[in-house]
Each structure stands twice: as structure tokens, then as C-alpha cells.
N, C-alpha and C positions, 0 to 999 in steps of 0.2 A: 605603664611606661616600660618603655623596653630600651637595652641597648648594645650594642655591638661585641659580638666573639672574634676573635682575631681571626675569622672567615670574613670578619663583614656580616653576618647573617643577626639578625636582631633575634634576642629571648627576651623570657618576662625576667623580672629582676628578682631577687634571691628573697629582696624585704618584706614578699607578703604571703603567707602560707594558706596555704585555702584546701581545705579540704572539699568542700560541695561548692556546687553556684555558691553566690551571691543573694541570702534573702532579702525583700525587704524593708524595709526601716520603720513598717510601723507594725513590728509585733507585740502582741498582746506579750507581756513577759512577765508576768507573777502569774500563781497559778488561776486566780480570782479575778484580774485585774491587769490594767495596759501601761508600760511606760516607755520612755525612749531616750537614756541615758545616752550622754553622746560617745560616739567608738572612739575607743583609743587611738590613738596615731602609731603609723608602722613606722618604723625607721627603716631608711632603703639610701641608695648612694643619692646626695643632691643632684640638683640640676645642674650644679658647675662639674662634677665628675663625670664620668664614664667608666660601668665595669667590663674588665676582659677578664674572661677565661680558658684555661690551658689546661689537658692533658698534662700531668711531670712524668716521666719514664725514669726509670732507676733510683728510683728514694727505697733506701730498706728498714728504714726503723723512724720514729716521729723524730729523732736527732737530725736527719737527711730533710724534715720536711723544716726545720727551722734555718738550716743552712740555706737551702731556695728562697724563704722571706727575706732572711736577712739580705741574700742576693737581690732579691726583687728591690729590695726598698732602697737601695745605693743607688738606684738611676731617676733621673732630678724629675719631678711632676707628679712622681708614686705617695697619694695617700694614705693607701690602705693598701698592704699585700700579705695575703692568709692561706695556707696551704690546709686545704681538706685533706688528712690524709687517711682518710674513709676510701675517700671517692680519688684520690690521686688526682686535684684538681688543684689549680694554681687560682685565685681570684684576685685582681687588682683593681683599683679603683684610683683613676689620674683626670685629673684634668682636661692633658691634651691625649692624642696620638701615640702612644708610647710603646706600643707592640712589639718595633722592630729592635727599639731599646731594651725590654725585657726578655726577648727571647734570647741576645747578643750575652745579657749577662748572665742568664740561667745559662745556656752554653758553657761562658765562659767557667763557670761555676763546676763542671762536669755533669750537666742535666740534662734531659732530650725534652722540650715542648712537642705537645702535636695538636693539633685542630681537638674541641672540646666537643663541640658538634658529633665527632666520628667517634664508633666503636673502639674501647680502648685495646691493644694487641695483650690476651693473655701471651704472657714467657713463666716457665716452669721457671724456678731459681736454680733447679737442674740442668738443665737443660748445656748440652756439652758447649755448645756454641757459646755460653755466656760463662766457660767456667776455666775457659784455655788459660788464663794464668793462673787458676788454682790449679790445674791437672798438670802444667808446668810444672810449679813449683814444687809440687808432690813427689815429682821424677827427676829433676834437681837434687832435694834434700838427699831422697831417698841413694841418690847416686852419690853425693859430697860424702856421707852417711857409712856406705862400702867403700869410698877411697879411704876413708880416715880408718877404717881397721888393717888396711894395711900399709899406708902409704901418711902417718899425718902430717907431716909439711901438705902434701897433695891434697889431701882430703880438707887443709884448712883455705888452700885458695879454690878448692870447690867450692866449698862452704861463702868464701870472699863471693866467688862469681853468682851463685847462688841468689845470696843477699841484696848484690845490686839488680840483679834481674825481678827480683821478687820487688823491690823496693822503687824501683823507675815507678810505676803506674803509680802507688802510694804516694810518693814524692809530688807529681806532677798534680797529683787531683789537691793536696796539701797548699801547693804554691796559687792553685787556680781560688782556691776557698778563701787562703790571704786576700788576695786581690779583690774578691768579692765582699771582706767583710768578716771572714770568718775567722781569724788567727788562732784562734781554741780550739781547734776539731779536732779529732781522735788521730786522722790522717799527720797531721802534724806533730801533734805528742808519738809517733810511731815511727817516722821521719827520721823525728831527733834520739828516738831510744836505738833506733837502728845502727844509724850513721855512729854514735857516739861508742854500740857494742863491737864496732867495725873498731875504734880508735884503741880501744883497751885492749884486744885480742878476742872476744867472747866470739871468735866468728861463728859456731854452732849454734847459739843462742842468738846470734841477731838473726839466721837465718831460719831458726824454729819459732822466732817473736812474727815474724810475717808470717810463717805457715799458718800458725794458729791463728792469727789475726784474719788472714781471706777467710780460712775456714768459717769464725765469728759468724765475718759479714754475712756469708751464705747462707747459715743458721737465721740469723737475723731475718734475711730477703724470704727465707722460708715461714719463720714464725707471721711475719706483716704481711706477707701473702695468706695464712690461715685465719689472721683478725680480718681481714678484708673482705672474706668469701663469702658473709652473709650478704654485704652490701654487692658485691660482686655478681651473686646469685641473685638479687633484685635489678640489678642493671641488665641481666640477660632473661628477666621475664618477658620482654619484649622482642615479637617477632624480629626479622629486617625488613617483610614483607608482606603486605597487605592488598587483599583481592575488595577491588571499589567494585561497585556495581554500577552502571548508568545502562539503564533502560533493560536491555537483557545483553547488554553488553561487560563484559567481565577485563578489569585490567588489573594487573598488578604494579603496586604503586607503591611508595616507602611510609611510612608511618608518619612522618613529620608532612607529608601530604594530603592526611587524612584533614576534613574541617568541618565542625559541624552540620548536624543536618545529611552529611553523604552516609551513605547504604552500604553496608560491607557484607561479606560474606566469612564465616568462619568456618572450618570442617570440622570433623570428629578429631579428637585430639589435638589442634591447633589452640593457639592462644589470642586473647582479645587484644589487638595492638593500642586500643585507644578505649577511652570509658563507651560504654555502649548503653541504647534503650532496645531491651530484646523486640524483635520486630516478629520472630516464629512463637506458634501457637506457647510452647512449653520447651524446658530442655535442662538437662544438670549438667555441674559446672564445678568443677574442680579448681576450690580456694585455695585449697593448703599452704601456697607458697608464701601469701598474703595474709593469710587467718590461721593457720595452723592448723585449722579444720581440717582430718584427715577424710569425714566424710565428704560424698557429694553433696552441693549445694542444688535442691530444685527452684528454679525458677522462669515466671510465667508470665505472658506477651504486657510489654509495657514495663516490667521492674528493670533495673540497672544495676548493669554489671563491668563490675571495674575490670581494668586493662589486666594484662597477665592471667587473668581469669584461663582455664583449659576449658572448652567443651567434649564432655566425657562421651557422650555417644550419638551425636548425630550433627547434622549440618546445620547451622544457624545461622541468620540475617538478624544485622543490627543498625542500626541510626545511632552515629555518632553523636556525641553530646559532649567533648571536653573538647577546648582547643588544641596545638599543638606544644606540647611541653606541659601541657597542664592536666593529666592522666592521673591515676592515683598514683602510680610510679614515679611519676615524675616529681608530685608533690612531697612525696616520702626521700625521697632523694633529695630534694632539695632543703626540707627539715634536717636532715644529717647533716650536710652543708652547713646551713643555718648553725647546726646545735652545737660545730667544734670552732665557732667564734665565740660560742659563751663559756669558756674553760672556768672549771671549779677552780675554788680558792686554794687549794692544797696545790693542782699542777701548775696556778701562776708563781706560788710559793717556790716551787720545783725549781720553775724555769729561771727565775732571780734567783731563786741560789748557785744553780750551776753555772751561772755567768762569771760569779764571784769566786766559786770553789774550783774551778779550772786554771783560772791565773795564781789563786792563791795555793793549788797544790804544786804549779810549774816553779812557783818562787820557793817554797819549802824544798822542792827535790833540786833546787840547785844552791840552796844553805846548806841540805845536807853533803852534798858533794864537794864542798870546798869549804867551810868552816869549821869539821873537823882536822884536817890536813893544816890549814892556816894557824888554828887556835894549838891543836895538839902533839903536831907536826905527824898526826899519825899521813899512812902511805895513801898515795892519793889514788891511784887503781881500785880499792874496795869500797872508797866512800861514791867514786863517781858511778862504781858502778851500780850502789846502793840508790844514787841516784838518780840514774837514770830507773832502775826499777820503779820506784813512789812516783816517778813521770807518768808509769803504764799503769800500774795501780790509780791516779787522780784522772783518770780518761771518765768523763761524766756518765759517759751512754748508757746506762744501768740504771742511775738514778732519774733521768732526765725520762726515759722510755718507761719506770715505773707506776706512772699515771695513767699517762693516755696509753697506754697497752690495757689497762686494765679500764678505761672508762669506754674505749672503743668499744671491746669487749660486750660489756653492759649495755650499752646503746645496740650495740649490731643485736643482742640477744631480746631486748624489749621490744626490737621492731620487728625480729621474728614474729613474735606474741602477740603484734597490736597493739601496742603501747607504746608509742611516740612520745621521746624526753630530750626537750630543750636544751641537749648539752651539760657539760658536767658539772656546772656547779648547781643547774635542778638534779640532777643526781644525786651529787651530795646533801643538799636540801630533805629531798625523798628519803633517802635514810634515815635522816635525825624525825620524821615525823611521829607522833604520839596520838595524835588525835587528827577524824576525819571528820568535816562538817558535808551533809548530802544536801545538795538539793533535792525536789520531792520530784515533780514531776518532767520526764524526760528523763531523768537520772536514776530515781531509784521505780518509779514507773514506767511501763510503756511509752509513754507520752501518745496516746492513740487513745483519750477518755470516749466517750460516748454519752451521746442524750438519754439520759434516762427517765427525764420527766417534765413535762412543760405544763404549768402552771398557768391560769389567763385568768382577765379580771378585766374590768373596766370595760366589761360590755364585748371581749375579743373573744374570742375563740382560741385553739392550742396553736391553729395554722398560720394568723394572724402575730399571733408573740413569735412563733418562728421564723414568721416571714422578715417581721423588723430586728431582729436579732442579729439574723446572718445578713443583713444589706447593712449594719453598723458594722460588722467585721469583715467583709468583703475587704480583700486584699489583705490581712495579715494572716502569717502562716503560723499562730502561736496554736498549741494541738487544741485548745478549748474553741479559737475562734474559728479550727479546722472543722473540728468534731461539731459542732453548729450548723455550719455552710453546707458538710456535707449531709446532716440531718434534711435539712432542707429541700437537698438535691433529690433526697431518695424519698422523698414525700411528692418532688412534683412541683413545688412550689416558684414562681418567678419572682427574684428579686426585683424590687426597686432601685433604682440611681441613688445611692447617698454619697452625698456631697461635703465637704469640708470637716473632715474625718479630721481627729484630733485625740490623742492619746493624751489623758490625765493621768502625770508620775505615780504611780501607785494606789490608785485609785479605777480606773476604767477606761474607757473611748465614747466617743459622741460623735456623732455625727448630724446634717441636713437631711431628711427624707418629705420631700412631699410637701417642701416651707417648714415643716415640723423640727426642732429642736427634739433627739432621740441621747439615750443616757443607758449604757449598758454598764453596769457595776457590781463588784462585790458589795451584801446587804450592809454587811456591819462598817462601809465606808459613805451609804447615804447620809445626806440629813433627818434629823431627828421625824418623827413625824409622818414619814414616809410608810414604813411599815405598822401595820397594825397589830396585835397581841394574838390574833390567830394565823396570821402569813408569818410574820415572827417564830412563834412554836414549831407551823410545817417546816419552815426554814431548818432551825434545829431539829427536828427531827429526822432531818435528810444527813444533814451534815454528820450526827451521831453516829449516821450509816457509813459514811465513811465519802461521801457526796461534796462535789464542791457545786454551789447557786449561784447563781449571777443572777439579777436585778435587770427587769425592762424600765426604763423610767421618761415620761415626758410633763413638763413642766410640771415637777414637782407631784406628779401622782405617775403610782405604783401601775402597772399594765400586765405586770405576769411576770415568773421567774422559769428561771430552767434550771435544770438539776443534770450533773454530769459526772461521771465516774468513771476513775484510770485503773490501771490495774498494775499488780507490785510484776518488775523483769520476773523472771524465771530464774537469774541466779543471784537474786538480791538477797534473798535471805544467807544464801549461799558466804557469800564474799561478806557480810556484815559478820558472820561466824567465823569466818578464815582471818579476815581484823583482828576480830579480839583473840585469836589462836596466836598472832603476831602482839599481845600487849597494848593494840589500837583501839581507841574507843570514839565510838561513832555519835554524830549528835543532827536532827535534822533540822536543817534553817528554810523554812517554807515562806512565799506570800500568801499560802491558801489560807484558810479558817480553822483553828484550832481542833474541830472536830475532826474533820479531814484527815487531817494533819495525824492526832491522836490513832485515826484507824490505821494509819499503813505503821506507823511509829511501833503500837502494839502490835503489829505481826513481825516486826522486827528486833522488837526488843529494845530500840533504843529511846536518847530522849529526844527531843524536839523544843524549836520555838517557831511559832505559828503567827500569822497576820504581819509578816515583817514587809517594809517596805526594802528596796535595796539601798538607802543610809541605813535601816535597822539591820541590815544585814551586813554591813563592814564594821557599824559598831560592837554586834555580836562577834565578830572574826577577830577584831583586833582585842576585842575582853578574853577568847579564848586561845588566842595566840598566846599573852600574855603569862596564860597556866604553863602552857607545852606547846612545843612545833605543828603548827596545824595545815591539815592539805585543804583547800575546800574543791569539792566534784560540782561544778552544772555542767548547763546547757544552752540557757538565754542570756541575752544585755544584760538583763538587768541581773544575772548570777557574774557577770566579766569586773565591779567594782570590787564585790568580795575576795574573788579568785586572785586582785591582783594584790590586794591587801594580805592574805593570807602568805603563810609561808613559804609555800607554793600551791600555784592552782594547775585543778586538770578537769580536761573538759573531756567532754561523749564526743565520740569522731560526729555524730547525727547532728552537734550542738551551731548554734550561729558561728558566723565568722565573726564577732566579735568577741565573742567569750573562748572560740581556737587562736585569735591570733594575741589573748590576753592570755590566757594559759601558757606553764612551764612545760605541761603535759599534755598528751590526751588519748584517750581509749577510743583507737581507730572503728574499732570493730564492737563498740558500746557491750564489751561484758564485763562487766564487773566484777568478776571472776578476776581477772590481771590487774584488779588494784592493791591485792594482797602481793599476788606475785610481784607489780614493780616495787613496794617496800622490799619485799624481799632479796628481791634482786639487786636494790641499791646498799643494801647493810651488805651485802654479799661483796658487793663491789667495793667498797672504802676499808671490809677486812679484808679484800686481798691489794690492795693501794697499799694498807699498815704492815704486807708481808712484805711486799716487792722493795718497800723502802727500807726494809729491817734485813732483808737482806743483800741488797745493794750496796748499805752504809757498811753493814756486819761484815760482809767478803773483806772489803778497802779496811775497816778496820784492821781486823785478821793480819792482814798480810801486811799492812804497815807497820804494825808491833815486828811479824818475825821478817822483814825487810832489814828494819834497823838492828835488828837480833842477828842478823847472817844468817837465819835458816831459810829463806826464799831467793830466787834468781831471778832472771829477766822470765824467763817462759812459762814461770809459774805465774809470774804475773799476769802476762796476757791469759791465760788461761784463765785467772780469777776475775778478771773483766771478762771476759768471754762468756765465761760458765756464770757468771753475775747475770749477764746482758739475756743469755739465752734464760736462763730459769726463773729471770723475770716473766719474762714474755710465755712461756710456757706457761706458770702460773695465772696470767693474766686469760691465756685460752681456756681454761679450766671452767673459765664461765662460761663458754660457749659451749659448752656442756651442759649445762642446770636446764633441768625437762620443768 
């Protein structure tokens, strides 16, 4: 389902995350054995809505991206309106038609809309052109500044003209925010601390409370420009330009024209505009921006290579395979999207408080400005001015940006890494984890097992049990029912038509071959009587190897077994040791056979339960949630019931679409390696959350004690929001740092 961008041009919708095609639906999914739990449902805008999307221009801090919602959602038909401010993207979801109505009140609001479709316009926060009434105002002060040393009447209505110069723009975006919805903004408490330092006399101080205040914002537009740049830098791995090939004809065409199936050509150093299937003999390929891989990546005619990709030294032809919007780019882009609708519990906390703690600090600074004077008849000059201070001191923007500056951060630095996290409250989740449960195979193995042994009986030969094996799995892409197929393939051998394929929950698949009733299963899930006390034994004996067997079976007699074996990642033992270096202890939940199971368990040191179906597997997740916070890692269906039961689930980027779009997380780039790192990264993230807000609350403390004491002024104040707001945010960069 697609729907309309305020171009008119149709996308896919936000609600379904896909990292690969589309498998599917009758994959084999335990490691022994076949089932087909039904998929989750996405949530996406109903059918009576329509989403539009919007470029915002000038937002500097997430304070800016909640004034635009709030704007959004004042105009009648708006059921949903969410500012990414990742991506500086506006999303709304209405009813009817409502574009010309949204853009009128984001305007009205002081916000620039622009087509979402189109590349966004980098502006420096430098940049002089965007800075002429800060560079005013600089030369202003500075000049009020040298009349009052020698002239002060002079130098005080400098200082007057000054202030109203510097304060028109202020004023005006203050009145626009009211009007939109906004009466709390910072803009407003600066308004009234100005105008009211203009009434007492403070003219140097109202006119140094705006200095420091543009300044702020700049700082600000600077810092939310530096959280931005990782997402920013993923939005510019994509060419503007892409060479199609038809026949030996060569055009240059835009990327959102690419469609599958067309032929592209890429040169040395250029970048893949769209997912590609390499079409030249061999060639490497510079990941890094993607995998963090600083090496080249080689790869050969037929493997896939994601968009952004570099070709490092030679010319390359490729056959398109993603739609248009649907790239690995595009997908990861739209998971960030997706992950700043799922805000952690601490920043909706945030955002309900500063709702309340804005009005309720505006009603304190004006008790204290007039119920001293009333009650004690002290002079009214030092309390109003007291008051208007604690006006600039309760300005939220510190506390309110303390979050999401710091969960952006984290997010922008995991997608660096390949580890894709569903927004902040799986973040915060991730954190508190204690224990990991693995899946076995695809997860902590290759998932790419191998025939290792084919068994036959009942009068067959090995060629014959292979031949009805892989015609029972024909069409599922589960790696065992792969690893079979292809056995077969490299033998020569021609399948048979099997007919009315059917997957048994945990148990196997069946199919028609030839009128025949066919039965492929795990041993220890036949009926009794089936196996004998010597195929029995070889059974076990395979399995102790570390083997998983599967079962030919037709009405009730045994036909031969095959024996298959996966092999442990390359940095599985790796990341189970980096676990327990982080206090995480790992446990594996398999549907293979115990033996199995037991061998990869003992090269890794941990424990296991084996022969699980997936109800034994949510029962085991919700028994060990129960202990301590549990992550569970797959990759199939039937690993997506646990995953959603558990604490939070994370899947393998290679994994089904129903176990990535059940997952809070997932490891784009399947290393295991980065599941120590996103723990880490997430305790990293909620101690600097505990900083940002210890020192947000602690500045406003501070200066509210020596406010009411007469040891602070107006400009100290702004400056203690200010210096609050920036060294939030600075701190919050500090992740974007962690190698």
C-alpha cells in the first residue's frame, strides 16, 4: 500500500520494515523440523487515513520539533502528526486532503516545508546569511556598550534601541507559536523577561538577555546539526545519478527511476544507487559507510550488493533487485523514522513534565514578583526583577532536549555499527538486559549446514532418499531444507512434482509424490515403532557429533535418514565472551536434538534447552524473563513468538521478515560481535540521559536558590539555560564518539 507526499508522488508506507525480499511462508523453521506460526500484523496508517510527508527547515533543537506537532495537529482532520527529527521530516496522517492546511500552519508557526521527495538543502548554522541578526545584534551591544562609557543616558537608549531591535524577531516567532498552540516556548518567556527588563530600567541586561539567547540558539542549530550527520551521511550515500544500460545504449537517469530487473553500470569509485545482483565476472566494494568495514569487501558474479556500496577499482554492471524507496538505504532510513515514534519511558516522562513545569515555573516567577511587595511591602523593583529572572531560569529546553539528544545519539551510533534499534524505549530495554537466549542455527551458526550423510533402507539406494527428500522441501528456504535441495542439485538428480505440501507445527512437512503420502521429520518426533534399536543408535551417534537427522518416512516405514551439519559464526565464540565481560549470561533455546545442540553449547561454553517447539520456546523466555531482563537473538517464524515475549527481541539482518519486523532490534550485518557493543552502548546512553538531566535540573536549581538570594541577574540566567541547553547536547555527542 502506498500513499501520497505533498508532491502527489505515491511511497511505500513507514509500517513495514523489510530488510530482504519477501520469503516464503512455508519455511522449514526449527532446526529439525517445519512450522508456520502465523506473522504478526504491522501497524501502518488505516485505510480511512493518508500519510503526507514534509521536509521542516529551521528546527534547532527536539524543543523546535515539538512546537511543529503541536502546530500540525491544530488543523481539523490531523490524526497523527510526528516530527522525525533524525531525518527533519514532518509525517501526518488525515483523513482528507490537508497539505495546503499544514503547510499554512507550520508557516504560520515560523517553519519552512519543502517537498520530501527532494534532496534536503545542507545550511552551515554558520553560515553569515542565516546569522544577520546575530551579527547585528553583536554590533549593536557592542556599540550601546562604548556609548554608556562615556555618555550613560546615551548608551542607555542605545542599549533601549538595541533591545527592541534584537527582540522584534523574538517577539514575533513568540506571537506566531501562541497562535499555533504553543504559549510555553522559550520565545515567549524571553519576550516577557525582556520587555519587563525594559520597564525596571535593566536596559543592559535586557539587551545582553537576547545576545546571549541568539547566541544559545546558534550553539544549539550547531549541536542538532552534529546529532544529525550520521543520518545525514546515510542520506548522501546515494548517488543523484545513475547510468541504465539498454542494449549498448547508455542513459543517465535518477535513482528513483531505477526498477527492477534494469542493468546499470557503475565505475571505479562510484556508488551503487539501488540494491544490485553483480552482473561482472568479480570486483570489491567498499562497505564501510554501511558495515564499518574499513576493509574491502570482494565479491563475485551473482552475490548482492547493497545500494551505497563504492566500487573500489573497476567498472561494474549490475541488475537491479530493490524497488524504488526500498534500498537498504532506504530501509534504514525509514527504521530511524519508524524508531522516534517509539520514545522511551523516561523521554515521554520528560515531555509531561515540562508541559507542567513551564506554567508552573511562569506562576512562581510571578508570586515571587509581587507577594513579596504585597505581603511585606518590600520595594517592588528587585522582586520583579527577581522575577522575571526564575521566568529565564524555568525556560524547559535543557530538560526537554536532555533525552532525545542523547537517544538520537545512540541510535545514529548503532546504525553506524549495524545494529538497527527500534527507538528509545528498546534502547532503554537494551540496557537493563542481563541475560541473552541464542537461537542455534542462523544465529549462533552459519546457517549454510551441509549433507553429511544419507542413510537408505527399504530397498532404496542414497540417490533415491535424496531425491524424495529435496522434492518434500522444494520451495522452503529454511538452510536444512536448502542444504538438501542443493545436495541434490550437485548430484544431478531430477526432482519429482510434490504436491500438497504441508508443514507440521513442530514436528516436520509432508507432502504428495507420485500418489505417495511422503513424511520428512525429526527422529525423536516419529511414532513409536518407526525406528529400530540399530538406526536408533546410528541416529545418536550422528547427533553426539554434533549432527542434526531428519527422518524419510512413508506410511509408517522408515526409508532412510540424512544427517547435516552447520557450523559455529566466526565470531560467535567471540561475542558469547564479550557477554559475560559485560555480566550477560547466555543460554541456548534450540528446536534441534539435544546432541546437537550440546555440541555447539560446549564450544561455547554455555547452557542450552534442546527439542523445543516455539510454545516451548516462549514458555522458556517468559520462565527466564521472570529471573532478569532477557534479549532473545533468532532468525525464523517460529524464533518471532519468543522474540516478542522476551524483553526485547533482536533478530540477524539474513533473518525472515517476520522475526525483523517482530523484533525491537536487529544485526544488519549478522555479527555478533555488535550485540555486546549495543548493551553497551545502551547503558552508555541512559548514564548520559542520568547526566543531562542532573544537570539540567542542578544549573535551574543553582540559580534559583542564588536568584532568590540576589546573587544572580537576568544574563546570568540566560547564560545558565544556555550553557545548561548546550552542555546537554554536547554531552549527548560524546556518544558519537564510542569506537
Amino acid at each position: 500500500m502506498t500513499t501520497p507526499t505533498p508532491t502527489g508522488k505515491s511511497v511505500p508506507q513507514f509500517g513495514t520494515l523489510k530488510l530482504k525480499p519477501l520469503a516464503p511462508n512455508n519455511d522449514c523453521c526449527t532446526e529439525a523440523s517445519c512450522c508456520q506460526p502465523e506473522p504478526q500484523p504491522v501497524v501502518a496508517p488505516t485505510d480511512a487515513t493518508q500519510r503526507y510527508s514534509w521536509h521542516v527547515q529551521g528546527m534547532d533543537c527536539a524543543a523546535c520539533a515539538r512546537k511543529v506537532e503541536n502546530a500540525a495537529r491544530q488543523v481539523d482532520g490531523v490524526s497523527l502528526a510526528q516530527v522525525v527529527f533524525a531525518t527533519e521530516k514532518l509525517l501526518v496522517d488525515a483523513t482528507d486532503d490537508i497539505r495546503a492546511q499544514v503547510e499554512k500552519a507550520i508557516r504560520d508557526a515560523g517553519y519552512t516545508l519543502s517537498d520530501s521527495a527532494a534532496p534536503l538543502p545542507v545550511v552551515s548554522p554558520f553560515a553569515w546569511r542565516e546569522n544577520l541578526t546575530l551579527i547585528g545584534l553583536i554590533a549593536l551591544t557592542a556599540i550601546s556598550w562604548g556609548l554608556a562609557q562615556f555618555n550613560p543616558a546615551l548608551g542607555n537608549i542605545a542599549f533601549i534601541i538595541t533591545t527592541l531591535v534584537g527582540l522584534w524577531p523574538i517577539a514575533r516567532q513568540a506571537m506566531r507559536l501562541i497562535r499555533s498552540g504553543n504559549p510555553f516556548a522559550i520565545e515567549t518567556l524571553m519576550s516577557i523577561a525582556a520587555i519587563g527588563a525594559l520597564f525596571i530600567g535593566a536596559t543592559a541586561e535586557a539587551a545582553m538577555v537576547l545576545l546571549l539567547f541568539l547566541i544559545g540558539e546558534r550553539l544549539e542549530g550547531w549541536a542538532a546539526n552534529r546529532a544529525r550527520q550520521g543520518v545525514s551521511a546515510l542520506m548522501a550515500l546515494k548517488p543523484e545519478t545513475a547510468i541504465r544500460l539498454n542494449g549498448n545504449q547508455r542513459e543517465t537517469v535518477a535513482p528513483g527511476a531505477l526498477r527492477p530487473g534494469d542493468v546499470i553500470e557503475v565505475a571505479a569509485g562510484g556508488r551503487l544507487p539501488a540494491d544490485g545482483k553483480l552482473l561482472s565476472p568479480f570486483a570489491s566494494f567498499d562497505e564501510s559507510a554501511l558495515t564499518g568495514e574499513s576493509v574491502p569487501v570482494e565479491r563475485s558474479q551473482g552475490e548482492s550488493v547493497a545500494a551505497g556500496a563504492t566500487s573500489v577499482d573497476r567498472l561494474v554492471t549490475f541488475e537491479v533487485i530493490s524497488e524504488p524507496g526500498d534500498s537498504a538505504i532506504d530501509r534504514i532510513l525509514r527504521l530511524i523514522e519508524e524508531a522516534e515514534e517509539r520514545r522511551a519511558p523516561v523521554e515521554r516522562f520528560i515531555d509531561r513534565f515540562s508541559r507542567i513545569y513551564t506554567p508552573a515555573i511562569m506562576l512562581f516567577a510571578l508570586l515571587v514578583a509581587v507577594l513579596p511587595p504585597l505581603i511585606t511591602g518590600a520595594q517592588w523593583l528587585p522582586w520583579i526583577y527577581k522575577g522575571l529572572t526564575l521566568l529565564l531560569i524555568g525556560c524547559p529546553c535543557a530538560l526537554v532536549i536532555s533525552t532525545p539528544a542523547a537517544i538520537t545519539s545512540g541510535l545514529a551510533v548503532a546504525a553506524r555499527r549495524g545494529a538497527l534499534i527500534k527507538g528509545g524505549a528498546a534502547l532503554e530495554q537494551l540496557g537493563q538486559i542481563r541475560q541473552v537466549a541464542f537461537d542455534k542455527t542462523g544465529t549462533l551458526t552459519q546457517g549454510k549446514p551441509q549433507v553429511t550423510a544419507v542413510s537408505a533402507g527399504a530397498n532404496l539406494d542414497e540417490n533415491a532418499v535424496l531425491r524424495l527428500a529435496a522434492a518434500v522441501e522444494q520451495g522452503s528456504t529454511h538452510p536444512l531444507a536448502r542444504a538438501i535441495i542443493e545436495r541434490a542439485s550437485r548430484s544431478g538428480i531430477a526432482l519429482p512434482v510434490a504436491d500438497n505440501q504441508r508443514t507440521l507445527a513442530g514436528t516436520g512437512i509432508e507432502a504428495t509424490i507420485e500418489g505417495e503420502r511422503y513424511l520428512l521429520s525429526a527422529p525423536d518426533k516419529l511414532p513409536a515403532g518407526i525406528l529400530d534399536s540399530a538406526t536408533q543408535t546410528a541416529i545418536e551417534q550422528q547427533e553426539a557429533q554434533g549432527q542434526t537427522v531428519v527422518a524419510l518416512v512413508r506410511n509408517h516405514q522408515l526409508l532412510g535418514t540424512l544427517a547435516l551439519r552447520d557450523t559455529l559464526r566466526s565470531d560467535a565464540l567471540e561475542a558469547v565472551q564479550q557477554l559475560k565481560q559485560l555480566g550477560v549470561q547466555g543460554v541456548i533455546l534450540t528446536g534441534d536434538n539435544p546432541r546437537a545442540a550440546a555440541a555447539i553449547a560446549g564450544e561455547l561454553g554455555l547452557a542450552f534447552r534442546a527439542g523445543l517447539l516455539p510454545a516451548d520456546k516462549v514458555a522458556e523466555v517468559n520462565r527466564l524473563n521472570q529471573q532478569a531482563p532477557l534479549a532473545m537473538i533468532g532468525d525464523g517464524i517460529n524464533d518471532a513468538p519468543a522474540m516478542k515475549a522476551a524483553t526485547i527481541g533482536i533478530a540477524m539482518g539474513s533473518g525472515t521478515d517476520v522475526a525483523l519486523e517482530t523484533a525491537d532490534a536487529a544485526l544488519t550485518h549478522n555479527r555478533l560481535t555488535e550485540l555486546a557493543g549495543m548493551i553497551s552502548l545502551a547503558r552508555a546512553t541512559h548514564a548520559n540521559i542520568r547526566q543531562n538531566i542532573a544537570i539540567a535540573l542542578g544549573l535551574k536549581g543553582l540559580f534559583l536558590v542564588t536568584t532568590l538570594l540576589g546573587l544572580t541577574g537576568l544574563w546570568l540566567a540566560v547564560l545558565a539555560d544556555t550553557g545548561a541547553t548546550v552542555l546537554v547536547t554536547a554531552n549527548a555527542l560524546r556518544l558519537l564518539a564510542r569506537k
